[in-house]
Structure formats: C-alpha cells, structure tokens
Gaussian input, Z-matrix of N, CA and C with variables (Angstrom, degrees):
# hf/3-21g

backbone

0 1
 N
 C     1     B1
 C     2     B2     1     A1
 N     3     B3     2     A2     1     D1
 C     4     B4     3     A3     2     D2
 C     5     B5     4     A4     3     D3
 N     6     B6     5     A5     4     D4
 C     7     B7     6     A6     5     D5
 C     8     B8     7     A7     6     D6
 N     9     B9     8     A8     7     D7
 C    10    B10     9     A9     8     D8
 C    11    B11    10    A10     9     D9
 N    12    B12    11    A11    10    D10
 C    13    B13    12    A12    11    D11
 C    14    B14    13    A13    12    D12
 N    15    B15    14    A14    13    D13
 C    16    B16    15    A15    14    D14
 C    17    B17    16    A16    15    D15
 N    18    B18    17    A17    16    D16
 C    19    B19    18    A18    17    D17
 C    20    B20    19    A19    18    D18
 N    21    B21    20    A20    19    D19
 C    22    B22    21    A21    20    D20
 C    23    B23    22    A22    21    D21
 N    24    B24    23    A23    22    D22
 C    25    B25    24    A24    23    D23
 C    26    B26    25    A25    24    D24
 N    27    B27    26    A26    25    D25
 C    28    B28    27    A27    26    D26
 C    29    B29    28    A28    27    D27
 N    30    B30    29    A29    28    D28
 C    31    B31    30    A30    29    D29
 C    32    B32    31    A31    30    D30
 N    33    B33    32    A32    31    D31
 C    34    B34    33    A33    32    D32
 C    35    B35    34    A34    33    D33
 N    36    B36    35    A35    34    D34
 C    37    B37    36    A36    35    D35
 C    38    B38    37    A37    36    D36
 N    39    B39    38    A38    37    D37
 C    40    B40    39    A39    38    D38
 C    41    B41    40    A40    39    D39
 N    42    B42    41    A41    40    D40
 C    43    B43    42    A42    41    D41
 C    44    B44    43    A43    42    D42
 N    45    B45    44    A44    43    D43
 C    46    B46    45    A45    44    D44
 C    47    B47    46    A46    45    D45
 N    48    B48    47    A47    46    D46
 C    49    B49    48    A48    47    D47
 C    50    B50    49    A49    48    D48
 N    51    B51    50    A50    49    D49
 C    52    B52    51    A51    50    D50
 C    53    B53    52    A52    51    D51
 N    54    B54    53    A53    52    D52
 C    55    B55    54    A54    53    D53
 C    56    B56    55    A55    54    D54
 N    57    B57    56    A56    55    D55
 C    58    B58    57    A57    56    D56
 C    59    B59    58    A58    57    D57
 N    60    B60    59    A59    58    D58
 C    61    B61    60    A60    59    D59
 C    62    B62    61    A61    60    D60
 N    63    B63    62    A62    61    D61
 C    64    B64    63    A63    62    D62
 C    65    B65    64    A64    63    D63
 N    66    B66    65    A65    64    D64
 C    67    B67    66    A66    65    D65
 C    68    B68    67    A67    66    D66
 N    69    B69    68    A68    67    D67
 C    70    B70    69    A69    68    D68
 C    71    B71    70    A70    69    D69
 N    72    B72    71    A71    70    D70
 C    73    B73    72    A72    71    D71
 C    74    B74    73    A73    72    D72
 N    75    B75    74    A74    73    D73
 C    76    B76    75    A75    74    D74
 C    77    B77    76    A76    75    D75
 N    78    B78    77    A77    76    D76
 C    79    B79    78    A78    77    D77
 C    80    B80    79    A79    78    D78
 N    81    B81    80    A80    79    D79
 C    82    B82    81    A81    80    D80
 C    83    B83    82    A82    81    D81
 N    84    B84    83    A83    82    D82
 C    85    B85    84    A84    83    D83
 C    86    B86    85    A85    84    D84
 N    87    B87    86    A86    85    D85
 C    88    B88    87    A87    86    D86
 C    89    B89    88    A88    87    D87
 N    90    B90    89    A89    88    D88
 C    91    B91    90    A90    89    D89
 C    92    B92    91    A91    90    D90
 N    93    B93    92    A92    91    D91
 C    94    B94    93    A93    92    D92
 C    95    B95    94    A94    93    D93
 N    96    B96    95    A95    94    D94
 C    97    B97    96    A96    95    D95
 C    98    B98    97    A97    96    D96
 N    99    B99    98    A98    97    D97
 C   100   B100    99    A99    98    D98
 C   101   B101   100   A100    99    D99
 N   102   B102   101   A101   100   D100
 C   103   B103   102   A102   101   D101
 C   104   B104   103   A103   102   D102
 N   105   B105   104   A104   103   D103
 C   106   B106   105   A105   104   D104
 C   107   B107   106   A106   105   D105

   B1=1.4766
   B2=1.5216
   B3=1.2339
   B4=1.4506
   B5=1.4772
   B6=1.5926
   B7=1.4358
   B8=2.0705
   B9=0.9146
   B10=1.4941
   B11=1.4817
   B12=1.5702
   B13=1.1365
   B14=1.3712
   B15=1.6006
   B16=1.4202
   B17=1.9236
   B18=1.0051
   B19=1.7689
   B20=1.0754
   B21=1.2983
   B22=1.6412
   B23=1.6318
   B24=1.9328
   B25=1.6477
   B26=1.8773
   B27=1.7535
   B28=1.4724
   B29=1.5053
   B30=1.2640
   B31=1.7968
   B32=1.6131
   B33=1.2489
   B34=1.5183
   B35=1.5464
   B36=1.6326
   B37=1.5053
   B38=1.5448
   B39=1.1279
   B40=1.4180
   B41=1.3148
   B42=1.6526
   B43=1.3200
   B44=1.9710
   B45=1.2359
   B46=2.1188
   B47=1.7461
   B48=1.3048
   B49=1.2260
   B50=1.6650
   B51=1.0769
   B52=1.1575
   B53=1.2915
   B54=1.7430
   B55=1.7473
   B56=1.8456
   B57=1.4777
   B58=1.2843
   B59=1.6686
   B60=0.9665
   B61=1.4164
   B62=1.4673
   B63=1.2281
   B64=1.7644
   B65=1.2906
   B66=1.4737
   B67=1.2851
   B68=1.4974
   B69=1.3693
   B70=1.8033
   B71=1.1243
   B72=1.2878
   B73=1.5493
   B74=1.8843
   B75=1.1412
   B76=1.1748
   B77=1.7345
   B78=1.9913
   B79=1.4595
   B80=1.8491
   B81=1.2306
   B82=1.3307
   B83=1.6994
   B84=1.1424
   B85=1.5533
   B86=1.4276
   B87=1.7155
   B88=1.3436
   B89=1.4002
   B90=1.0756
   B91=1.6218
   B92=1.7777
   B93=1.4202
   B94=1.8246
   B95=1.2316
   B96=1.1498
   B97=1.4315
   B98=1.9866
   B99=1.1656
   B100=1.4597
   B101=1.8523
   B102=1.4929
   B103=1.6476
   B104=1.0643
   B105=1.8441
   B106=1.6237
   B107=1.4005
   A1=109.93
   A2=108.80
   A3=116.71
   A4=129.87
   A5=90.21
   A6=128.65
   A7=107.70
   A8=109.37
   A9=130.34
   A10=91.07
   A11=153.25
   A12=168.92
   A13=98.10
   A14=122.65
   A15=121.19
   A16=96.58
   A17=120.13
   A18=127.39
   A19=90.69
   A20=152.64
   A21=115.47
   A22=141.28
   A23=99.76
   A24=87.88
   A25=90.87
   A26=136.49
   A27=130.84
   A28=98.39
   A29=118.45
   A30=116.61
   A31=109.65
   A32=125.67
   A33=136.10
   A34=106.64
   A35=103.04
   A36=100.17
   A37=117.52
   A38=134.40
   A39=141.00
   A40=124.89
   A41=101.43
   A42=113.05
   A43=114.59
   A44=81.97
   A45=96.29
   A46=77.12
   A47=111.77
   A48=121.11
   A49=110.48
   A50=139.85
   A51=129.17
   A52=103.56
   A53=109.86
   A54=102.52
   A55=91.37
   A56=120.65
   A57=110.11
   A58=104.17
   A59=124.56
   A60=116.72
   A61=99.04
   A62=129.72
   A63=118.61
   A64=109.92
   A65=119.57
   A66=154.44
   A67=92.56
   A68=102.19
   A69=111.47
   A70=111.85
   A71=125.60
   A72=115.27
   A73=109.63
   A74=107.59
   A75=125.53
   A76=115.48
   A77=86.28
   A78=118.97
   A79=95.75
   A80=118.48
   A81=143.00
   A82=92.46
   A83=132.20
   A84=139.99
   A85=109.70
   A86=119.35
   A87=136.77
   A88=117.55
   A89=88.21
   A90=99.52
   A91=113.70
   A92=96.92
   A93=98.07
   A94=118.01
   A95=124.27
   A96=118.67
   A97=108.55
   A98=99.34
   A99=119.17
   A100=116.01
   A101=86.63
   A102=107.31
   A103=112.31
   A104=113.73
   A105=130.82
   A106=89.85
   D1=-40.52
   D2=177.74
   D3=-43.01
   D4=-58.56
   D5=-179.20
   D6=-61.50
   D7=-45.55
   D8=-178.87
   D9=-68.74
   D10=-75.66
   D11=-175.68
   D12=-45.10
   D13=-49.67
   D14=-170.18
   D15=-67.92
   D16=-56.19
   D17=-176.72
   D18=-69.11
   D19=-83.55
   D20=-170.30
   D21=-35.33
   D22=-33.74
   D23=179.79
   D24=-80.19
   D25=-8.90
   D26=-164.72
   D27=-76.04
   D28=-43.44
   D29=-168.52
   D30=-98.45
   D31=-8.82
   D32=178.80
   D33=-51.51
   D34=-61.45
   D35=176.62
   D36=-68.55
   D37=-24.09
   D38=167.99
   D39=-56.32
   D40=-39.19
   D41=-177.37
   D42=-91.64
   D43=-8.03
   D44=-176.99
   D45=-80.24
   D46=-77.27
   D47=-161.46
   D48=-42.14
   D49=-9.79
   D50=179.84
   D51=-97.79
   D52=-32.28
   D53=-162.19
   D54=-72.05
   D55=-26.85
   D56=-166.39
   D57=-75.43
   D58=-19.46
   D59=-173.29
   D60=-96.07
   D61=-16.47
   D62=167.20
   D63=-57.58
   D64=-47.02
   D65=-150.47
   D66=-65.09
   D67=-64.82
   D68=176.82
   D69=-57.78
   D70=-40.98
   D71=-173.65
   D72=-77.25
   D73=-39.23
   D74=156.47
   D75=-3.10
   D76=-81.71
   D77=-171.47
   D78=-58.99
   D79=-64.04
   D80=-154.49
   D81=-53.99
   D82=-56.17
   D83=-165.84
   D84=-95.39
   D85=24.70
   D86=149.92
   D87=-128.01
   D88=-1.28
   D89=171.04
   D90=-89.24
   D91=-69.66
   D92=155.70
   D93=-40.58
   D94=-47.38
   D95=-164.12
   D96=-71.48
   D97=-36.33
   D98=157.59
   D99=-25.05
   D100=-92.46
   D101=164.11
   D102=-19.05
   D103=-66.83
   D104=-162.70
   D105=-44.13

C-alpha cells in the first residue's frame, strides 16, 4: 500500500505536468489557426 501511495504522489506531478502542456499547445494551435 505504501509503495503504490509513494508512485502516485512520484508520477502525479509528471502526469499534471503533461496534461498542462497539452492544454497549452492545445490553446496555442487555435490560437494560430485563429490569426491564419
């Protein structure tokens, strides 16, 4: 249980951090496309 608890708080921030940078690119390549 421990072990499972320890890798969730290890990949949590890794895995926030990716959805936020999809998120940006996301925003960013409707934004250009906008402009276009």
């Amino acid at each position: 249980y421990f072990d499972t608890w320890q890798l969730t708080i290890n990949t949590g921030p890794s895995i926030i951090m990716f959805l936020m940078v999809f998120l940006i690119q996301k925003t960013q390549n409707r934004d250009t496309r906008a402009v276009r």
